[in-house]
RODO-2510 file (C-alpha; in nm, 4 decimals, decimal comma):
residues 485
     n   res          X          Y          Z
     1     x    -4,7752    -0,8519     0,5259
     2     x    -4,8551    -0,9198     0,8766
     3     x    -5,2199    -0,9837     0,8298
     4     x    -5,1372    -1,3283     0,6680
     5     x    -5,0744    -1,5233     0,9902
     6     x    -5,4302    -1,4351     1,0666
     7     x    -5,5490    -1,7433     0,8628
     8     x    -5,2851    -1,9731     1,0558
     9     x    -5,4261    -2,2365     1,2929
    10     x    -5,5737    -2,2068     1,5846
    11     x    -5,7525    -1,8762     1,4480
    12     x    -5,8124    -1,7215     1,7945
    13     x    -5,4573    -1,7664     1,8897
    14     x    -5,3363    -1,5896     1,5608
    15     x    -5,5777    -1,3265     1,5681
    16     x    -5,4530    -1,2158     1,9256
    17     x    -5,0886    -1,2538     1,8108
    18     x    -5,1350    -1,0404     1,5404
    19     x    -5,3264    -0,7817     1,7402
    20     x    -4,9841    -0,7644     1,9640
    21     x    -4,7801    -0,7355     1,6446
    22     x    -4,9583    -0,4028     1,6053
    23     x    -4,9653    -0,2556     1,9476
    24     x    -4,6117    -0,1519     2,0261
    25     x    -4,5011    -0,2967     2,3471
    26     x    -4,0880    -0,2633     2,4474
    27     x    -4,0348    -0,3019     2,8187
    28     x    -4,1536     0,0144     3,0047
    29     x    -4,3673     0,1115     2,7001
    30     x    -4,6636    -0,1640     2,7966
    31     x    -4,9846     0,0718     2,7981
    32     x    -5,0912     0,0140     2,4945
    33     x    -5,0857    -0,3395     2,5133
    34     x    -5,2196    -0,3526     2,8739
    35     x    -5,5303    -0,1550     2,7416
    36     x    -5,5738    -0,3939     2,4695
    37     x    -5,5705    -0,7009     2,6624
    38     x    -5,7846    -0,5778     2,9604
    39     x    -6,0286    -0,4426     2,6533
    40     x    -6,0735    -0,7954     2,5802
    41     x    -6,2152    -0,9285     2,8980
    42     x    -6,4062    -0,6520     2,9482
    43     x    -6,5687    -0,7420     2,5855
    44     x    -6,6152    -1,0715     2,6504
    45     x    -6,7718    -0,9787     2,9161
    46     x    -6,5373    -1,1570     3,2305
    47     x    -6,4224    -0,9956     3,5623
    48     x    -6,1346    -0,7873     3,4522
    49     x    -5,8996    -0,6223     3,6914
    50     x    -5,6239    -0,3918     3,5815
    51     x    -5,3320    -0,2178     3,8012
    52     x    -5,1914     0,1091     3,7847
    53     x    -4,8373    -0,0270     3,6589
    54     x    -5,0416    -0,2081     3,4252
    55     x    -5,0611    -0,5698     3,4837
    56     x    -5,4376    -0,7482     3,3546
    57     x    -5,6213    -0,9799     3,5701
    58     x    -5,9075    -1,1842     3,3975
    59     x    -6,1519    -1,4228     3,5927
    60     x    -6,3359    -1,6525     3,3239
    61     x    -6,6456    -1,8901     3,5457
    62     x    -6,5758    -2,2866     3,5381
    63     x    -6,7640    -2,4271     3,2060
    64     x    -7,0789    -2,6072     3,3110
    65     x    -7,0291    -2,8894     3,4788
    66     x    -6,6711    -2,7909     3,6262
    67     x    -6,7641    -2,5953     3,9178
    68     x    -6,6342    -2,7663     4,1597
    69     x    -6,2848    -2,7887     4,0031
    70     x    -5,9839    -2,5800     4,1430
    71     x    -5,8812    -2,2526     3,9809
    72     x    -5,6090    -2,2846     3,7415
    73     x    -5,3634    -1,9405     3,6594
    74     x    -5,2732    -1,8786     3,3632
    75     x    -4,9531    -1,6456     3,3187
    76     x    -4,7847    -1,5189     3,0808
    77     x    -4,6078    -1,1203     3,0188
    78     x    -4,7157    -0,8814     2,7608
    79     x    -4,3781    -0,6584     2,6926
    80     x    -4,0999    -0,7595     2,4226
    81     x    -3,7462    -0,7408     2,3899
    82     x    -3,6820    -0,4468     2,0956
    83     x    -3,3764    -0,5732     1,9022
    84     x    -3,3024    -0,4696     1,5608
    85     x    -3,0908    -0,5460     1,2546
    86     x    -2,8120    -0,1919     1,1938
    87     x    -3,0014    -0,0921     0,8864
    88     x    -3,3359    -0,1371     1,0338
    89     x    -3,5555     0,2169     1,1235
    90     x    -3,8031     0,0565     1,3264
    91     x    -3,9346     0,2882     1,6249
    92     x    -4,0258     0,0048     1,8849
    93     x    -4,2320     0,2930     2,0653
    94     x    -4,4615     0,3572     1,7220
    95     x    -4,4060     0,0910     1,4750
    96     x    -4,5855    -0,2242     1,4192
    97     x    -4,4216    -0,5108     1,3948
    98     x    -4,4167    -0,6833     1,0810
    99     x    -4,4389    -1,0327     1,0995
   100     x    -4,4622    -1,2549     0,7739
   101     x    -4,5212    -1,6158     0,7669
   102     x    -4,1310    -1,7780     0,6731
   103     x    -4,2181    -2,1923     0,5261
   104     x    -4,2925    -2,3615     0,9133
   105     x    -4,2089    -2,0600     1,0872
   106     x    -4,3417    -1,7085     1,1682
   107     x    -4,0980    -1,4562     1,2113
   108     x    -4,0228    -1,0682     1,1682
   109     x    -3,8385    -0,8062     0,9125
   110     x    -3,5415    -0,6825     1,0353
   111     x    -3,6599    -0,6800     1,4269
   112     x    -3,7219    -0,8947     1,6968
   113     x    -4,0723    -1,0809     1,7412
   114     x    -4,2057    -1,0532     2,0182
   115     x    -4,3327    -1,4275     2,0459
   116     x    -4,1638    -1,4169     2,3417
   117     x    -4,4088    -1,4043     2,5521
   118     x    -4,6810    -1,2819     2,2795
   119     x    -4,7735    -1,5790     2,2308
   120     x    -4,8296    -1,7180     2,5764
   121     x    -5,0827    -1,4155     2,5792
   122     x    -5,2722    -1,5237     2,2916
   123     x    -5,3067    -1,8310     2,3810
   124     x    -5,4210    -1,7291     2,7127
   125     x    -5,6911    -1,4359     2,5858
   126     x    -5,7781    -1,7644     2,2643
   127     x    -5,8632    -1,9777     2,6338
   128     x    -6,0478    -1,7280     2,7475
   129     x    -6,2627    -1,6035     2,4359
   130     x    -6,3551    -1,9902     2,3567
   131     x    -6,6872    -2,1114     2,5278
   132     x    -6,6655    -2,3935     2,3633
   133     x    -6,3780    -2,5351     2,6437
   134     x    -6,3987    -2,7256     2,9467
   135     x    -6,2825    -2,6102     3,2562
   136     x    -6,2608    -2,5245     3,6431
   137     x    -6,2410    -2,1400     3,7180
   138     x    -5,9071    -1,9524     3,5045
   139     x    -5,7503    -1,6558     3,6740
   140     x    -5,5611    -1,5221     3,3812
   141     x    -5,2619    -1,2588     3,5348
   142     x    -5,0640    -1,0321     3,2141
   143     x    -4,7367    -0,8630     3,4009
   144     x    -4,5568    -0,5980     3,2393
   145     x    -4,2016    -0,4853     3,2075
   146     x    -4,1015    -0,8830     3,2729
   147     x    -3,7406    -0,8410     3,0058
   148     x    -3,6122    -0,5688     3,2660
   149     x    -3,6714    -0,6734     3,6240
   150     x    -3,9454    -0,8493     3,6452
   151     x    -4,1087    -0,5263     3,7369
   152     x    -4,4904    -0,6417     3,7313
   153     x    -4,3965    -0,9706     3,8941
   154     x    -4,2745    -0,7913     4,1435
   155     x    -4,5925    -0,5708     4,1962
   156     x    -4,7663    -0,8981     4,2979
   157     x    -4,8292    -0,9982     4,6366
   158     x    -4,9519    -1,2605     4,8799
   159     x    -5,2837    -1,3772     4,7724
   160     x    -5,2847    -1,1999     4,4142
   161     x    -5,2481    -1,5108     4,3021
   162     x    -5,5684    -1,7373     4,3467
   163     x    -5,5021    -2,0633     4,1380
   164     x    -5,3999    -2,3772     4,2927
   165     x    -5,1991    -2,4267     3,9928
   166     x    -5,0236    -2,1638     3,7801
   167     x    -4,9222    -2,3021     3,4193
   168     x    -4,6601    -2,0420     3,2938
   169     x    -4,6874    -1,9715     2,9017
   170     x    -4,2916    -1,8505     2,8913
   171     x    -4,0999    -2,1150     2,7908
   172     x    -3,9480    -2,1807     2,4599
   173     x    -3,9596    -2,5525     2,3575
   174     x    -4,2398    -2,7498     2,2568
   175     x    -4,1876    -3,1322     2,3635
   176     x    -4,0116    -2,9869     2,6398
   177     x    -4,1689    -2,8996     3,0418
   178     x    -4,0158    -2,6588     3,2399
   179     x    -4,0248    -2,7081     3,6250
   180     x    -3,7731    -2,4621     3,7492
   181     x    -3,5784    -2,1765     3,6435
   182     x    -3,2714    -1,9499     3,6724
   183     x    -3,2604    -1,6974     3,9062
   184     x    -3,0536    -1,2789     3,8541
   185     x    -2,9222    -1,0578     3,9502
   186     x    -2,8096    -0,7514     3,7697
   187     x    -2,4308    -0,5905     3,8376
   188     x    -2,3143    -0,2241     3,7343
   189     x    -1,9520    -0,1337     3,7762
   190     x    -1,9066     0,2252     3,7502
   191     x    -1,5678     0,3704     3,7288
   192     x    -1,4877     0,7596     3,7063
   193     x    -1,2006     0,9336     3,5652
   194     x    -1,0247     1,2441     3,4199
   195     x    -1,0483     1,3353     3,0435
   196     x    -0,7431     1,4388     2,9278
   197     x    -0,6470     1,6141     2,6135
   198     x    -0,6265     1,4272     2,2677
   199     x    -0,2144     1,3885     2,1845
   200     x    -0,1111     1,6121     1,8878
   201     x    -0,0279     1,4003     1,5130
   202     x    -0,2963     1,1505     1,5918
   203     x    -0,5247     0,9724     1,3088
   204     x    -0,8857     0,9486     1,5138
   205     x    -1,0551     0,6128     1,3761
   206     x    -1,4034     0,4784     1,4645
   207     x    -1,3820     0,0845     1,5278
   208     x    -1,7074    -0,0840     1,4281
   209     x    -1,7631    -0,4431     1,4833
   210     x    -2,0985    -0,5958     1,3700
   211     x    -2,2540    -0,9087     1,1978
   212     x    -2,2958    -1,1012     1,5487
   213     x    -2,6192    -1,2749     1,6386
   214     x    -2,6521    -1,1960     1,9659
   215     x    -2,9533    -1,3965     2,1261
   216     x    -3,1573    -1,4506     2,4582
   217     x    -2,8732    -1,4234     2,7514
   218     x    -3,0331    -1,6979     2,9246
   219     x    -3,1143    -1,9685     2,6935
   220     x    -2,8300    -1,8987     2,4088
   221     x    -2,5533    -1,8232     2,6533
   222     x    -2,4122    -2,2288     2,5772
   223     x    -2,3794    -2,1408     2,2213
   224     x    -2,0597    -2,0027     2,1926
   225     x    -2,1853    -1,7136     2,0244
   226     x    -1,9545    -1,3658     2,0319
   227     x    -1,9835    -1,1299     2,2651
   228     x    -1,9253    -0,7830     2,1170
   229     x    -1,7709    -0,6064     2,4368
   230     x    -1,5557    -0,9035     2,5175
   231     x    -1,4421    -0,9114     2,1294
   232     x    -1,3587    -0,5443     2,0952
   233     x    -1,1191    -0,5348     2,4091
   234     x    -0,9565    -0,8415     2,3250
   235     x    -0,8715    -0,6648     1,9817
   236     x    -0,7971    -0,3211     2,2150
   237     x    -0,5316    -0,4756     2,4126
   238     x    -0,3502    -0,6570     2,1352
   239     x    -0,3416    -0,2778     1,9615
   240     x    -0,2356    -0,1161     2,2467
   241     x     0,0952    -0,3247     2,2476
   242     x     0,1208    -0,2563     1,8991
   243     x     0,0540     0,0786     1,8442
   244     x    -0,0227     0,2571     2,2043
   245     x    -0,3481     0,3623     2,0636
   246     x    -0,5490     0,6238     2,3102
   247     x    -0,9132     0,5563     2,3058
   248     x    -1,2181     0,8363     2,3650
   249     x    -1,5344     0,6699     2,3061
   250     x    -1,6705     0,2991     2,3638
   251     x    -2,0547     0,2207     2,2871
   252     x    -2,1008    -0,1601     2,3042
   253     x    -2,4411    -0,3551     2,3888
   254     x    -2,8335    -0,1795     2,4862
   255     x    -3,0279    -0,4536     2,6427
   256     x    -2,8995    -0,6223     2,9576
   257     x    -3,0661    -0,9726     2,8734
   258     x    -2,9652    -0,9840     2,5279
   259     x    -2,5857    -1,0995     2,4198
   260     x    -2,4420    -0,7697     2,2328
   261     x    -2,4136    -0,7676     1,8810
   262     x    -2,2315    -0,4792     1,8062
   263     x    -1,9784    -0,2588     1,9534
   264     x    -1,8501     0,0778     1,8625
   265     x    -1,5210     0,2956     1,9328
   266     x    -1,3438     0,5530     1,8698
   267     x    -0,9703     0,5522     1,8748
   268     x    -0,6801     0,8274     1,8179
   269     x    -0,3463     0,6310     1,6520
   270     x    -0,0118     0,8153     1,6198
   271     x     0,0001     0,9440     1,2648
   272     x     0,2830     0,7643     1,0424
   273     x     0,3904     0,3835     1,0732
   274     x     0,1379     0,3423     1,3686
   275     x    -0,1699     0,4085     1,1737
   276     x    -0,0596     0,1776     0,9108
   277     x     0,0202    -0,0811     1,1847
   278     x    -0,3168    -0,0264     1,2702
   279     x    -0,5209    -0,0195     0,9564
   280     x    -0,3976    -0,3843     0,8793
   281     x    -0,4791    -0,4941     1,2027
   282     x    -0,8078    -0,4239     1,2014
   283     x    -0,8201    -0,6346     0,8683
   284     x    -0,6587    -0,9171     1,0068
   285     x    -0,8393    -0,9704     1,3397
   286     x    -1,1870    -0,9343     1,1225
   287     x    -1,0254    -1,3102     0,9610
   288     x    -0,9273    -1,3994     1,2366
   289     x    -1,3026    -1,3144     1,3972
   290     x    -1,4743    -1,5265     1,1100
   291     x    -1,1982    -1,8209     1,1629
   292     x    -1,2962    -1,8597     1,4988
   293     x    -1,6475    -1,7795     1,4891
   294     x    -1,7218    -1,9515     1,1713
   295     x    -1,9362    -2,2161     1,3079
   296     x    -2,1568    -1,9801     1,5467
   297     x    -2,1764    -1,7402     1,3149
   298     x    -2,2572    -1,5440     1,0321
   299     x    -2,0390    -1,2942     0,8631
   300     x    -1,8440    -1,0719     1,1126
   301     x    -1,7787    -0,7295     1,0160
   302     x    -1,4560    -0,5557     1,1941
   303     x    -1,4255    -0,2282     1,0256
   304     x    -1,1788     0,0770     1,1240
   305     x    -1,3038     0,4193     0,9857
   306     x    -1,0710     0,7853     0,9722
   307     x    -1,2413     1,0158     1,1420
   308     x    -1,2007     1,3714     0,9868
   309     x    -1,2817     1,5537     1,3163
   310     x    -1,0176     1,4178     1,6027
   311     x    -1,1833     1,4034     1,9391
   312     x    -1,0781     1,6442     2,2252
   313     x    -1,0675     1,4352     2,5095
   314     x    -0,9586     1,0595     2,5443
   315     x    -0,9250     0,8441     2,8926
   316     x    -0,5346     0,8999     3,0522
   317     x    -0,3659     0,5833     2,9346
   318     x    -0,3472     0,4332     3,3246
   319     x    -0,7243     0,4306     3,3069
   320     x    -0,7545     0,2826     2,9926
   321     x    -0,5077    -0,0183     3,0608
   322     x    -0,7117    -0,0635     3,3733
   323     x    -1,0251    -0,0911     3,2038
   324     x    -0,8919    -0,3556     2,9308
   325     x    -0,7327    -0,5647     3,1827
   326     x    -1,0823    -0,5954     3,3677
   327     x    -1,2725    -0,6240     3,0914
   328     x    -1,0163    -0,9100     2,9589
   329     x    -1,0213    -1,0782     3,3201
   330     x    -1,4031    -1,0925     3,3761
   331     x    -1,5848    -1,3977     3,3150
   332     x    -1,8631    -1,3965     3,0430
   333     x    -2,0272    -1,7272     2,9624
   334     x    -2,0897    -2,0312     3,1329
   335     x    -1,9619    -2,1219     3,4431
   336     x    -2,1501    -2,3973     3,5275
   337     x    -2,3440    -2,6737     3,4544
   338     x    -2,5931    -2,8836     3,6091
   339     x    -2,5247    -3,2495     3,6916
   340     x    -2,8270    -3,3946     3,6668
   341     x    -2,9603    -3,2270     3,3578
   342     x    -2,6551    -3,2523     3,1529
   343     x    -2,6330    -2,9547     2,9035
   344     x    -2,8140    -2,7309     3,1115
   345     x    -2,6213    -2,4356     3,2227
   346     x    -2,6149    -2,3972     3,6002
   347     x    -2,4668    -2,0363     3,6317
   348     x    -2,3347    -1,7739     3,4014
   349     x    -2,2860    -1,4608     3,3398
   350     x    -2,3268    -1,1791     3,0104
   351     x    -2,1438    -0,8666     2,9791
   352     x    -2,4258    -0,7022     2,7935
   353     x    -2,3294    -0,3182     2,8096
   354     x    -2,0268    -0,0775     2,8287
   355     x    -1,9758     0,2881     2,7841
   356     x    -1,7039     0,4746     2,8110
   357     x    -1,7485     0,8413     2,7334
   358     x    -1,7482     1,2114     2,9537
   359     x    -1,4990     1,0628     3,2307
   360     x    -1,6995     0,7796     3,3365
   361     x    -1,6688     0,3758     3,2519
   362     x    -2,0112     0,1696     3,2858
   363     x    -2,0250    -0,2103     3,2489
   364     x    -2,3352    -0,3716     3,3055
   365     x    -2,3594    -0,7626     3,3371
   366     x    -2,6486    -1,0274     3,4156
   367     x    -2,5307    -1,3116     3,6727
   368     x    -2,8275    -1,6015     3,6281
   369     x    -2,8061    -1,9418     3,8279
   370     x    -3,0235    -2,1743     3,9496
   371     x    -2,8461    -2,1680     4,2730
   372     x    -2,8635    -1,9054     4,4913
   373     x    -2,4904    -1,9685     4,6345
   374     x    -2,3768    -2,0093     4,2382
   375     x    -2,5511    -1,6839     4,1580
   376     x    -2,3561    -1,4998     4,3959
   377     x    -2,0081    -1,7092     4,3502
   378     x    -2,0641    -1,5755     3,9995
   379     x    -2,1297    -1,2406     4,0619
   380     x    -1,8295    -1,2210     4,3264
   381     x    -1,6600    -1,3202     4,0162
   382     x    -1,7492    -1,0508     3,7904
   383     x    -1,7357    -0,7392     4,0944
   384     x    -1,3602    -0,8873     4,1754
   385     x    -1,2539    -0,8176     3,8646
   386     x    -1,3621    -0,4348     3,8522
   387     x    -1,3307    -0,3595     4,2171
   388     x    -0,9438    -0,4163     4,1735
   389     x    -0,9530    -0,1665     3,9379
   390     x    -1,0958     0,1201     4,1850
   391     x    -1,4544     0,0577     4,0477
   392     x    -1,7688     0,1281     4,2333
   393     x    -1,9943    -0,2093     4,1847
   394     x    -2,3446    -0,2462     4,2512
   395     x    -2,5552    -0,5260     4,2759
   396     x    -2,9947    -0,4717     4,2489
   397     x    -3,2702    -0,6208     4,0589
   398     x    -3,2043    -0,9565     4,2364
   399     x    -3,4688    -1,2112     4,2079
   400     x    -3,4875    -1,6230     4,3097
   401     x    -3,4723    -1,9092     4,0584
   402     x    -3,7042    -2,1642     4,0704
   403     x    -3,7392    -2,4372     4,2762
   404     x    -3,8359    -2,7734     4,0583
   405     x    -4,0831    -3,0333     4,2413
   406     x    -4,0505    -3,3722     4,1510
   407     x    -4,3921    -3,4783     4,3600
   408     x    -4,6027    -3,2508     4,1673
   409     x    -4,9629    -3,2977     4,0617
   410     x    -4,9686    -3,0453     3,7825
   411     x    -4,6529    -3,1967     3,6390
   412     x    -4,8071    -3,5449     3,6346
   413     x    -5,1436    -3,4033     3,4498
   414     x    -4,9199    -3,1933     3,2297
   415     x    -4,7009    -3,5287     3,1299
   416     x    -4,9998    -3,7341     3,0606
   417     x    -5,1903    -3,4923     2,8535
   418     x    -4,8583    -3,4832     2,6434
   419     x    -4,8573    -3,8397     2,5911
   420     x    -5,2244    -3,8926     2,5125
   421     x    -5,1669    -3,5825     2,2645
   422     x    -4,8670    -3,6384     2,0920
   423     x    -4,7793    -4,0074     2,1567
   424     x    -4,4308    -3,9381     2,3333
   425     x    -4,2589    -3,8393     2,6570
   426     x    -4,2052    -3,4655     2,6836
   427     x    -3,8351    -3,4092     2,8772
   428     x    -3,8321    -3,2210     3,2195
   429     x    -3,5985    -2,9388     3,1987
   430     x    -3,4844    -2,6403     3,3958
   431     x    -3,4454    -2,3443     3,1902
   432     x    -3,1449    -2,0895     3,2256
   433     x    -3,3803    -1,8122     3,1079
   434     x    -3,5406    -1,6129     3,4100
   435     x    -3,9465    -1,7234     3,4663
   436     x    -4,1536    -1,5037     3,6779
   437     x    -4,2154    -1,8300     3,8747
   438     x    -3,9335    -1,7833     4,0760
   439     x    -4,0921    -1,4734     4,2133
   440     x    -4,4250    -1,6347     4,2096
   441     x    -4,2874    -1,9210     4,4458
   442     x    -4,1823    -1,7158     4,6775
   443     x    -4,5494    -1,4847     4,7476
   444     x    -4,7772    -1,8323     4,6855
   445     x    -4,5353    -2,0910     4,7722
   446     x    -4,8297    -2,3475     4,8030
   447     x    -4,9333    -2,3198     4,4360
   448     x    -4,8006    -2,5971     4,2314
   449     x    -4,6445    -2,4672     3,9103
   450     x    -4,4851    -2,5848     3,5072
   451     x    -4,4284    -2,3890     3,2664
   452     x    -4,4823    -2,4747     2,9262
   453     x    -4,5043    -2,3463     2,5519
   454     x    -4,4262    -2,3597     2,1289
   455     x    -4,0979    -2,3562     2,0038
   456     x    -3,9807    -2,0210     1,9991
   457     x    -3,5638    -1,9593     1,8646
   458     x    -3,3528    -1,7220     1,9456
   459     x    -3,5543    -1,4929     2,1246
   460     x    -3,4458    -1,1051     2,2470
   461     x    -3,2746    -1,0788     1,8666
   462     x    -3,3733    -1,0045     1,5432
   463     x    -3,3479    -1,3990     1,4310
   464     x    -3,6517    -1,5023     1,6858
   465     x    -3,8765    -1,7055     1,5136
   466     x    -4,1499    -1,9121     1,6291
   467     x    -4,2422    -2,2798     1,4720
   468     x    -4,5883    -2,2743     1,3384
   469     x    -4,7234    -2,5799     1,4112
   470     x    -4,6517    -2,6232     1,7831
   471     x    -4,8715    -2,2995     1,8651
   472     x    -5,1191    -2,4914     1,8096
   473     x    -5,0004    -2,8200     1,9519
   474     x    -4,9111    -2,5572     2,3137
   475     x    -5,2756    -2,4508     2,2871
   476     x    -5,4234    -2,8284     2,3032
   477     x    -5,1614    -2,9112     2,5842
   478     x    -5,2810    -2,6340     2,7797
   479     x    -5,6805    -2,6970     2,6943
   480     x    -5,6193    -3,0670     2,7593
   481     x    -5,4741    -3,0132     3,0899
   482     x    -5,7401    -2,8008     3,1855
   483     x    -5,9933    -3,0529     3,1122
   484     x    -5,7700    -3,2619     3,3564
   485     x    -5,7366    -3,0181     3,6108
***
């Protein structure tokens, strides 16, 4: 099915797009890919450079006439986010993608994309395969493992980056030019404790709650969406008044960028009146789920299931009212917004795992702000809340948001191509998401930087889609301003 969006417009862009949608490439698993892209360059015959983590430089000559031009880097990442719906098989590591072509939009059966940033690649590698362009010298720079870490971003150092401008192919709006970004930093709150024996006369259910859409952590955080862990406890410690229920197992969220969509437990009630007490809970707080939910999302499923093997061990109860309160306490969301670019979140901050299983409690979150003193207000936040519990926090994987420039060049040739293209003012934004620019700013803090690209939607879960037509309107943009440049 895939091979249809082939024949979609511009050809070379497609082409490469659909070559990704065959190479599996989740974070950490980019070697395939890498080896792909570098074979390119090295085909069409260009200076190609690529690293031992993996990341692909490509040096394409000025087009005749343009030699005198500055370089311009073109950057994009190569790995995806590997989301998938509960009934899906997919094995991110061996699978192909399948993509199929959806009325204006192209998007993907029962998994994630991978438009995000696949096609900021293609349109790079499309760039640099057409001789037909005109242009100064293109450095074109592929980092890997950017969904986790930033790892290949972080590889780079001081004068990796040649270009006197970068243009960044990660963003996610077409109409729309990005001249700063978020900055993260990851927090893990570990908290150890003593199993204790399951309590005789106990029904042992497993809690499921699914349905959720889940989305980018970054860009979807201001939609009110649910958030699976922060769901499940708030039904845990209503339940534990009710029926003093002992839990042994909590599996909730796998990707710390991506909001969690589904959450699992497993729960020992006292046999009798509680269970029953419990049973129609369950039912009740799955309406009440979809009431308040209803215009975020899509069916919720809150299920309870008897178990016919109880488990052994389940947290002492001290622990486990511990863990609820913090859990209940912690902030998840948005915390703040930006003055002058009303609507755009400032700080926040997603609970995106938890596991509780084998004596040990481990939350994982991902603070992102714009501000540096934000970002760490935020995560202050979020470490209070478990270090008053006798947690063990740690903060790592920290990395700088972008600085915006209001005086600069590219951003002026990048506004007027727009307008001679598309007859309209494109909006200046600062995106929530983390860019590898904020990285970038820091080892080449003299190259001038946007970042710019098609209309991607809810990216890092299985709904990401990408709009057809404005692939092809974020190639022209980014051929135009080349001519420019």
């Amino acid at each position: 099915m895939s091979e249809e969006i082939k024949n979609l417009k511009p050809e070379l862009v497609w082409k490469h797009f659909h070559a990704f949608t065959q190479h599996p490439r989740p974070t950490h698993h980019c070697e395939a890919i890498s080896k792909y892209i570098a074979g390119v360059g090295e085909e069409l015959g260009l200076e190609t450079r690529r690293t031992e983590a993996g990341n692909v430089f490509i040096y394409k000559p000025a087009s005749e006439g343009y030699e005198d031009h500055p370089m311009v880097t073109l950057q994009s990442h190569m790995d995806m986010v590997p989301q998938k719906t509960p009934e899906s098989g997919h094995d991110f590591e061996k699978d192909p993608i399948d993509a199929y072509i959806d009325g204006e939009w192209v998007t993907a059966r029962d998994t994630t994309l991978g438009a995000d940033d696949g096609i900021g690649d293609a349109i790079t590698l499309a760039i640099l395969e057409d001789k037909t362009l005109k242009h100064g010298p293109i450095e074109a720079i592929f980092t890997v493992d950017e969904e986790e870490g930033m790892i290949g971003a972080h590889e780079l150092v001081a004068g990796d980056i040649k270009g006197k401008y970068l243009i960044n192919l990660d963003s996610e709006m077409m109409g729309e030019i990005f001249i700063g970004c978020a900055g993260g930093v990851d927090v893990t709150a570990t908290l150890g404790y003593k199993e204790e024996k399951a309590k005789k006369s106990a029904v042992a259910y497993e809690l499921s709650l699914s349905g959720l859409k889940g989305g980018h952590s970054g860009v979807d955080i201001n939609l009110g969406r649910g958030n699976a862990v922060k769901m499940l406890f708030r039904f845990l410690k209503h339940a534990v008044r009710e029926t003093n229920l002992d839990i042994a197992y909590v599996d909730a969220g796998t990707l710390r960028n991506a909001i969690p969509r589904e959450a699992k437990a497993i729960v020992c009630v006292k046999e009798g009146e509680k269970a029953d007490t419990f049973a129609k809970m369950v039912e009740e707080w799955e309406c009440l789920f979809n009431a308040e939910y209803g215009q975020v999302e899509n069916h919720i499923t809150f299920t309870a299931t008897p178990l016919e093997e109880e488990p052994k061990k389940v947290m002492p109860r001290e622990v486990r009212d511990a863990v609820i309160l913090a859990i209940s306490a912690v902030h998840n969301g948005v915390a703040s917004t930006l003055v002058d670019f009303p609507g755009t979140t400032e700080a926040s901050s997603n609970l995106a795992i938890l596991s509780i299983e084998e004596g040990e409690v481990r939350a994982k979150f991902l603070v992102r702000s714009s501000s540096e003193s934000r970002k760490q207000m935020v995560a202050d936040m979020v470490c209070s809340a478990f270090e008053l519990i006798g947690a063990e926090v740690e903060l790592s994987g920290s990395y700088t948001g972008w600085q915006p420039n209001a005086q600069s060049h590219l951003l002026d040739v990048t506004k007027e191509s727009y307008k001679e293209l598309f007859k309209s003012e494109p909006k200046l934004q600062i995106i929530h998401g983390g860019l590898e620019t904020g990285l970038f700013q820091g080892i080449a803090p003299e190259t001038d930087m946007v970042s710019v690209g098609p209309t991607i939607l809810h990216p890092h879960s299985p709904d990401e889609r990408v709009k057809i037509d404005t692939v092809g309107q974020a190639y022209d943009l980014v051929v135009r301003m080349l001519e420019k440049l």
